[in-house]
C-alpha positions in Angstrom: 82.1 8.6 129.7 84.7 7.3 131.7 85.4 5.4 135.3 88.1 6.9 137.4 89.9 3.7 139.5 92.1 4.6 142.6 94.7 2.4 144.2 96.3 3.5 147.4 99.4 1.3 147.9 102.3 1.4 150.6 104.7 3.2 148.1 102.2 4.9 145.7 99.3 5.6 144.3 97.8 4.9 140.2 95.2 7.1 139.4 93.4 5.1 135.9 90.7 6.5 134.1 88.6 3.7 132.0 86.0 3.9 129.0 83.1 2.0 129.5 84.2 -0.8 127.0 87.9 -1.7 129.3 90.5 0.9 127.2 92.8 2.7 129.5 92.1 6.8 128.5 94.1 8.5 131.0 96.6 7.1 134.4 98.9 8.8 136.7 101.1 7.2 139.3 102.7 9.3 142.3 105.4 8.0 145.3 105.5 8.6 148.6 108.0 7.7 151.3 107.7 5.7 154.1 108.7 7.1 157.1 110.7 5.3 159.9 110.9 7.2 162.9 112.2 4.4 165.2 113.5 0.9 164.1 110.7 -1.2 163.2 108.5 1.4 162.8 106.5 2.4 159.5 104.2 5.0 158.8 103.1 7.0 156.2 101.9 11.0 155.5 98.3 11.2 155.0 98.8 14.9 154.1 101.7 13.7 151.1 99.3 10.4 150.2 96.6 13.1 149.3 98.9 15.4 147.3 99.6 12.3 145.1 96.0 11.4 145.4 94.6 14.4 143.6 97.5 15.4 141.5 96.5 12.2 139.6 93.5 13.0 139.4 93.8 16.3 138.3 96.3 15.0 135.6 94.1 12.4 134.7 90.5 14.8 134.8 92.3 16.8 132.2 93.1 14.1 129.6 89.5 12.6 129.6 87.8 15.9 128.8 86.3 14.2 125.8 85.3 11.2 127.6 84.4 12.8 131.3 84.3 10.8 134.5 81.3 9.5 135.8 82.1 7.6 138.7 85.0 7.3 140.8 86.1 4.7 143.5 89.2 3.7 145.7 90.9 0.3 146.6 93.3 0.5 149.1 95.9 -1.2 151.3 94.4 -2.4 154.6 95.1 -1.8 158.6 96.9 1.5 157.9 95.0 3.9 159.9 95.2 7.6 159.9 94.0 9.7 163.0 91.6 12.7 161.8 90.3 16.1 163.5 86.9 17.3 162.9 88.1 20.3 160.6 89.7 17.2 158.4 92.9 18.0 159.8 95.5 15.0 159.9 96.5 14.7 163.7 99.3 12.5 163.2 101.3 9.8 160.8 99.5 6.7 159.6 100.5 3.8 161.2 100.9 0.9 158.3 100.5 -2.5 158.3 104.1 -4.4 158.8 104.7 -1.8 162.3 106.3 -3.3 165.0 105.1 -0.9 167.9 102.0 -2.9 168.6 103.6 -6.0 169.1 101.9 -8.5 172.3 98.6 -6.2 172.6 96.8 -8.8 170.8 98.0 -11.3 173.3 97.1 -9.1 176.4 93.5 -7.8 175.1 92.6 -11.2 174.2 93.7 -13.6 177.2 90.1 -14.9 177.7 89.2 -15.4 174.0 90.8 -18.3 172.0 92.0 -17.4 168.6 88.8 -19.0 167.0 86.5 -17.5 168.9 88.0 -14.6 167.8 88.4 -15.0 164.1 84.2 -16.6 164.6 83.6 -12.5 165.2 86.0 -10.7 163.3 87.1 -13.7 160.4 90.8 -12.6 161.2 93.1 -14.7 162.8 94.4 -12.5 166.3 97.3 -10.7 164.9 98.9 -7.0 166.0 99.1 -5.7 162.1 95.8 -4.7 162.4 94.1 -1.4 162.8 92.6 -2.5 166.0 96.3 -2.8 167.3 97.5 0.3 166.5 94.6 2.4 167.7 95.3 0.9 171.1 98.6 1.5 171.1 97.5 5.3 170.0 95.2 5.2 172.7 98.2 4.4 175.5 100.9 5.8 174.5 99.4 9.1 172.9 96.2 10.1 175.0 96.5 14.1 174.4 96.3 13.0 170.6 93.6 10.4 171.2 91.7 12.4 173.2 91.4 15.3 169.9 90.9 12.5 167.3 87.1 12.8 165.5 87.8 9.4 163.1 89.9 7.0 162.7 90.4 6.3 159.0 91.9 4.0 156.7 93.2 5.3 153.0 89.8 3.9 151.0 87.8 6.3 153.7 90.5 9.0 154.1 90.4 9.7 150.1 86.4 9.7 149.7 86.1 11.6 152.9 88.5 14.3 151.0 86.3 14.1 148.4 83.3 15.6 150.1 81.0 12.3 150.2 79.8 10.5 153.4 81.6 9.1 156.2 81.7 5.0 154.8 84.1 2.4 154.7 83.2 -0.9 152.1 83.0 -4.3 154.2 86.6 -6.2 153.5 88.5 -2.8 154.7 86.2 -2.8 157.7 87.4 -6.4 158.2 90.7 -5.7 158.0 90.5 -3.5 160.9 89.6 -6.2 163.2 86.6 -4.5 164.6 84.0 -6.0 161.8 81.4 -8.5 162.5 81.9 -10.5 159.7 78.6 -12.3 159.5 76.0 -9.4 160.5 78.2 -7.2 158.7 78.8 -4.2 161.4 81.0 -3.4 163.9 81.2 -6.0 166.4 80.4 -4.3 170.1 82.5 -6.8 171.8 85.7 -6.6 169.7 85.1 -2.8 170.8 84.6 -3.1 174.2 87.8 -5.1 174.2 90.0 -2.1 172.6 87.6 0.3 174.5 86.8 2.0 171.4 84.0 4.3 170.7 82.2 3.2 167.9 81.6 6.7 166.6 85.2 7.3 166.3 84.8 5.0 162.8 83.1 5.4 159.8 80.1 3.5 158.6 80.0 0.0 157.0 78.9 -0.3 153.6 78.9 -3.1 150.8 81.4 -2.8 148.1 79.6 -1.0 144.7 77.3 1.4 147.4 76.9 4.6 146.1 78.1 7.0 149.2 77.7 10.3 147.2 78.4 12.9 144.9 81.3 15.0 144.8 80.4 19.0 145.8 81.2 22.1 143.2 84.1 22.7 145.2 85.9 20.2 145.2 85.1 19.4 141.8 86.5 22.4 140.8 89.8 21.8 142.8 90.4 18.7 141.1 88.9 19.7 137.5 86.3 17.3 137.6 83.0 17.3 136.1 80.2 18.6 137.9 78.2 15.7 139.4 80.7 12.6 139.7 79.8 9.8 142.0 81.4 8.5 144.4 81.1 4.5 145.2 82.2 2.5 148.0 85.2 0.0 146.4 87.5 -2.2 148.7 90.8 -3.8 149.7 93.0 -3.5 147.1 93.4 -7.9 146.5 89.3 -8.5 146.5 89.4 -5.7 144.1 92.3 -7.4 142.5 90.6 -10.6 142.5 87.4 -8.9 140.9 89.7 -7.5 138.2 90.7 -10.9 137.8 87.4 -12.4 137.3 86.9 -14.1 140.5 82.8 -13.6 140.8 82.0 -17.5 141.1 83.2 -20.0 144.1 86.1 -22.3 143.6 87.8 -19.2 141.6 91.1 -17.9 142.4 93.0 -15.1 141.8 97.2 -15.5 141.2 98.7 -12.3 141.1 102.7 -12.0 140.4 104.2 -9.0 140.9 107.0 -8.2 143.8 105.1 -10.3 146.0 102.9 -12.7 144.8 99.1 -13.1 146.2 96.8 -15.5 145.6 93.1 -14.8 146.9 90.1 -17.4 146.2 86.5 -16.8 146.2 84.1 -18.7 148.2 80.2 -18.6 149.2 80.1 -19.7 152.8 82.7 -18.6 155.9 85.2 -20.5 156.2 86.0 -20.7 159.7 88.5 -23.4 161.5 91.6 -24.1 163.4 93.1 -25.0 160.1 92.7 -21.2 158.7 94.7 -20.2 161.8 97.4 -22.3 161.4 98.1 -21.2 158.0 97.7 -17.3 158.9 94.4 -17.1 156.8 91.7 -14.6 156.9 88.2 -15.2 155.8 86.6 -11.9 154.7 84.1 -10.5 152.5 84.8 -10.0 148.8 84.2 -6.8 147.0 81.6 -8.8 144.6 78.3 -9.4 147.1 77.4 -12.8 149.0 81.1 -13.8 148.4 83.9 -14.1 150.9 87.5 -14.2 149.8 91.2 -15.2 152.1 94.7 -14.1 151.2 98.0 -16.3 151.1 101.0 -14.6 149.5 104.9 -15.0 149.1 106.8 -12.0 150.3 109.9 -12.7 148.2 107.6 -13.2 144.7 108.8 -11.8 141.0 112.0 -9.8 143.3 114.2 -12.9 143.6 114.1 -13.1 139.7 114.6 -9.2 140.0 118.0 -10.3 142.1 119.4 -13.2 140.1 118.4 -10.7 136.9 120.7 -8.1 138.7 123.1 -9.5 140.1 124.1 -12.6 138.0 122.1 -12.0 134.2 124.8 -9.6 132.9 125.6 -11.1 129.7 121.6 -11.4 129.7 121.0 -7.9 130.1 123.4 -7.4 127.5 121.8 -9.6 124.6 118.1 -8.0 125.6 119.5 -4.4 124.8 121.6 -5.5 121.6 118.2 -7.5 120.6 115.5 -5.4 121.7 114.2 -7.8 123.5 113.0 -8.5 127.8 115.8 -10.0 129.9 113.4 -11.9 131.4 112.3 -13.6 128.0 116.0 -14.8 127.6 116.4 -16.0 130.9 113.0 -18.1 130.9 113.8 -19.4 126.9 116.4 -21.8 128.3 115.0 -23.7 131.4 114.4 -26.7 131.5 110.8 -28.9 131.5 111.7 -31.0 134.1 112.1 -30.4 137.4 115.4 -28.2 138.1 118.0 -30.7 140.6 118.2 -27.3 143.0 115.7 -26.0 144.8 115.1 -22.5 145.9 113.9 -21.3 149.2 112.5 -17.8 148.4 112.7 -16.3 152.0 114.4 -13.5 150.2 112.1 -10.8 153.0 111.2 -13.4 155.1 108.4 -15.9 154.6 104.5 -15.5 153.1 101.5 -17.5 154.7 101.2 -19.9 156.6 104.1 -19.4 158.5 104.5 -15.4 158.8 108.2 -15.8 159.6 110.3 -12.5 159.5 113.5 -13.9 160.4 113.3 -16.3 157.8 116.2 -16.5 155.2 116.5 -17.5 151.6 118.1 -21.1 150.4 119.2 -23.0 147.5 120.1 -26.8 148.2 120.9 -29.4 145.6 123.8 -27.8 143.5 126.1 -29.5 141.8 128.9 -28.7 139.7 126.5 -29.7 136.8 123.6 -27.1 137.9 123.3 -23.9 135.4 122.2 -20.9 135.4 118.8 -22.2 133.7 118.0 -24.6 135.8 118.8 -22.1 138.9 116.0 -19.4 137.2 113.8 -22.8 137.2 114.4 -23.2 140.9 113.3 -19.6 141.6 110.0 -20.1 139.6 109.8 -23.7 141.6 110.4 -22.4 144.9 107.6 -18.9 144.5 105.4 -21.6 143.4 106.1 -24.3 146.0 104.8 -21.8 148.4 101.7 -20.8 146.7 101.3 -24.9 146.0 101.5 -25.4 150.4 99.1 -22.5 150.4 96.6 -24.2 148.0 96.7 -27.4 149.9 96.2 -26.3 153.4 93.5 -23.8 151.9 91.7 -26.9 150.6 92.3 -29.1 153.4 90.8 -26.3 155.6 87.4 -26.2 153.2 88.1 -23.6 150.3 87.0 -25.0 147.3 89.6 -24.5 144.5 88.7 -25.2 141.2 90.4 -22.9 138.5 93.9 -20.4 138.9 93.6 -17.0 137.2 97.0 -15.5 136.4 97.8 -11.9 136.2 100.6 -9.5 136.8 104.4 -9.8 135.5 104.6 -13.8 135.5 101.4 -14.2 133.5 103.5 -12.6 130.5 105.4 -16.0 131.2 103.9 -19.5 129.0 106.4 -21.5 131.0 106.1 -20.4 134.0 102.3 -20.7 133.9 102.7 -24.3 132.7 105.2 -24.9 135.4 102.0 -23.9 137.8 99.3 -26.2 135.8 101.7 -29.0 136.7 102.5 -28.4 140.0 99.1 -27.1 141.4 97.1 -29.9 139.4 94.7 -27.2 138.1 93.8 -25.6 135.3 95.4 -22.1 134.9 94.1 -19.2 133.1 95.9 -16.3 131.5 94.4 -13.3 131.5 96.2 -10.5 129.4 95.2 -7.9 132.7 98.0 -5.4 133.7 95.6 -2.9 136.0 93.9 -5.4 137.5 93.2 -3.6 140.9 91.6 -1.0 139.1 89.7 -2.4 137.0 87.8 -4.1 140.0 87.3 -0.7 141.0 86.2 0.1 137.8 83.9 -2.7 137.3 82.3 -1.5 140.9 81.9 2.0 140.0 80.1 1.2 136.9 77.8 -1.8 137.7 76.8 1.2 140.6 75.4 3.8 138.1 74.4 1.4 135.8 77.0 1.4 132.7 76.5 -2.6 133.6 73.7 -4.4 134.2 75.6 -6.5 137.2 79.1 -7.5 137.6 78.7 -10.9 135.6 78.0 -8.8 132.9 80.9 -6.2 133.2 83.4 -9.0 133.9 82.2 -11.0 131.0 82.7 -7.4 128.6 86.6 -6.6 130.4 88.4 -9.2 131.6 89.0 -11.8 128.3 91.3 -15.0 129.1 94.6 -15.5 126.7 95.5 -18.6 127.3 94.4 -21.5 129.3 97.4 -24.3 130.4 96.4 -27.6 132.1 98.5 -29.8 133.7 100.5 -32.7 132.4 100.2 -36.3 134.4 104.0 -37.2 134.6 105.2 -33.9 135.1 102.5 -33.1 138.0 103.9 -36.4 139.7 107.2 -35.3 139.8 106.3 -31.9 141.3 104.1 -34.0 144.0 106.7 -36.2 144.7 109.7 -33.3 145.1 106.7 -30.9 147.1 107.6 -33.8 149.9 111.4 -32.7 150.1 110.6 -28.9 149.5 108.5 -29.0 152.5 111.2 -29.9 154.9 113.8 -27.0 153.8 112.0 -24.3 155.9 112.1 -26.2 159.2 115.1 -28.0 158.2 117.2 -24.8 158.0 114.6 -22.4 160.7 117.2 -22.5 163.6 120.1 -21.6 161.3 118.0 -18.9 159.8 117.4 -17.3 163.2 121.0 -17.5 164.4 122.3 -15.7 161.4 
């Protein structure tokens, strides 16, 4: 028996298959472009997302003969949204999230609504990367096309809807749409009669881990799967993250470093303010039931060490090849325990939460003719983590509970850097020794639904095993605290600058 675990991202798609007991049997990953027809302007081909869709899971259907697949569900990105005619023809491009065409409708629809009024509905702070947006802008500027669309979808829907199961889209993808009622947990009429949407033109809401249904001989036979596999609602791709993560409790949070790093807590009540809007934070629901979840993230994460690795780690590079060993592991061996004397502003793509600044640029300050190259790698880890620290603190001031960090992705490979965070966050971090963790929260869905689990406690306590826990160290958490007051004013220190260049 196996789980099959989906991820539709911006770039690609992974296709996993997982045994019951957490081993990886089978996985395929497959790219596809995105497509700028205009500056600013980012879509992607439903049509091509599909091909690399069910390639994988052709490719992956064939290796788990011995162990066949069971259930299947998808985690995607969110807001994308790909117009759909009744014959399940793709009208048009998908529209993804970081587009600028829909820029100001936000503003215009919602000149009689503050922003926490709105975010009271829909538990998203008013911004035009959502779907509601760009189905607006769909609506005005393509109306022939409008007028022949049957659905909107996102990817999650788009894929099961290929698939042959019912029409349904799990709760945080509905959210990130911007339609959701968050708290009755359906489509809010009022955020509709705003965009002047027909509610029929979406699919329905479900809850994360819903079975929606079974996958028909045809298309089983398409995609060499067994007869009989179920289909089950999963989610946005960092809940599902978090759930591969072992965020099931309140006061848990997920740390997840990869290009960009995302951190996404857990919490049992809405949390709802002014403070959430100032810092760009969403309160939605989790994939895991009765829980609600928000997302902070740097935008320049594990890439700036990617760009001091290329462009300045030569001899580096060298020794790892001679040795066998990771550049990276060379380049953390030798930095420092203290606090690096420069600091890094990791605007490398802009900024992350809370401020959402495109324009922003990267920084270093405080060098000295006695600054080396270990205590610049230092700053980078510093300055990725100064941000997530300035998330943590306006999360808490706002009402999240935060109690524990778990690590995953690239940097949890890294002792120090994982100690730098105990220290600087004050918490305890855990390392989990996760490198799917996405799909695994799919997985874990898909099997607590037809019942390889008892419940999702159960299934996370089986899969997702901790490595190493760090905590931090007094003196060394009272340095960070006291240099977290300079790093704070670098951004708006250096904004105007940043703009001008």
């Amino acid at each position: 028996m196996s789980l099959l675990a989906i991820d539709v991202g911006t770039t690609g798609c992974k296709v996993i298959a997982f045994r019951e007991d957490g081993e990886i049997l089978s996985q395929a990953y497959g790219e596809y472009p995105l497509i700028h027809p205009q500056p600013g302007w980012s879509e992607l081909d439903s049509n091509v997302v599909w091909e690399k869709v069910s390639n994988g899971i052709r490719k992956v259907a064939s290796e788990t003969k011995h162990d066949p697949i069971e259930a299947i569900s998808v985690a995607s990105q969110g807001e994308a949204v790909t117009p759909v005619w009744g014959n399940c023809d793709v009208l048009a491009n998908a529209i993804t999230t970081f587009d600028s065409r829909t820029i100001g409708i936000c503003d215009e629809l919602f000149q009689d609504m503050s922003p926490l009024e709105i975010m009271q509905i829909t538990g998203m702070p008013p911004s035009d990367i959502h779907t509601l947006a760009k189905i607006v802008w769909i609506q005005r500027n393509q109306p022939e096309l409008y007028g022949e669309v049957w659905k909107f979808f996102g990817y999650e829907d788009f894929v099961n809807f290929r698939l042959g199961v019912d029409l349904a889209v799990d709760y945080s993808l509905a959210a990130r749409t911007m339609f959701f009622d968050i708290i009755n947990k359906t489509w809010s009429e009022k955020m509709l009669n705003l965009a002047d949407i027909d509610p029929e033109l979406l699919p329905k809401p479900v809850p994360s881990g819903s079975i929606i249904g079974e996958i028909g001989a045809k298309v089983s036979e398409e995609l060499g799967l067994p007869q009989g596999v179920v289909v089950v609602a999963g989610g946005h791709d960092q809940p599902c993250g978090a759930l591969g993560a072992g965020i099931i409790r309140s006061g848990e949070l997920m740390d997840a470093t990869g290009t960009v790093e995302c951190i996404a807590p857990a919490f049992s009540e809405p949390v709802i303010n002014n403070q959430m809007i100032d810092g760009n934070f969403a309160c939605y629901p989790h994939v895991v039931e009765d829980l609600y979840v928000t997302l902070g993230f740097v935008s320049s994460g594990g890439v700036v060490l990617r760009w001091f690795r290329d462009n300045f780690a030569q001899f580096e590079i060298a020794q790892a090849d001679k040795d066998g060993r990771d550049v990276y592991d060379i380049l953390l061996d030798k930095i420092p325990d203290t606090p690096s004397s420069a600091m890094l502003l990791p605007h490398f793509t802009g900024s992350g939460t809370p401020h959402l600044d495109l324009e922003s640029k990267g920084a270093i300050v405080g060098l000295t003719l006695s600054t080396t190259k270990a205590e610049l790698v230092k700053s980078i880890l510093e300055g990725i983590s100064y941000e997530i620290k300035q998330n943590l603190s306006m999360l808490q001031n706002a009402g999240v509970e935060i109690n524990e960090v778990r690590a995953i992705g690239g940097g949890a490979k890294s002792d120090k850097w994982l100690q730098l965070k105990a220290d600087m966050f004050g918490k305890k971090v855990i390392a989990l020794d996760i490198s799917e963790g996405v799909c695994l929260g799919t997985a874990i869905l898909s099997g607590t639904a037809i019942g390889k689990y008892k419940s999702i406690e159960e299934a996370v306590d089986l899969l997702v095993k901790p490595r190493e826990t760090f905590y931090p160290r007094a003196e060394v958490a009272k340095q960070y605290n006291e240099k977290l007051n300079i790093y704070e004013k670098i951004y708006p220190s250096i904004k105007e600058i940043n703009d001008q260049l």
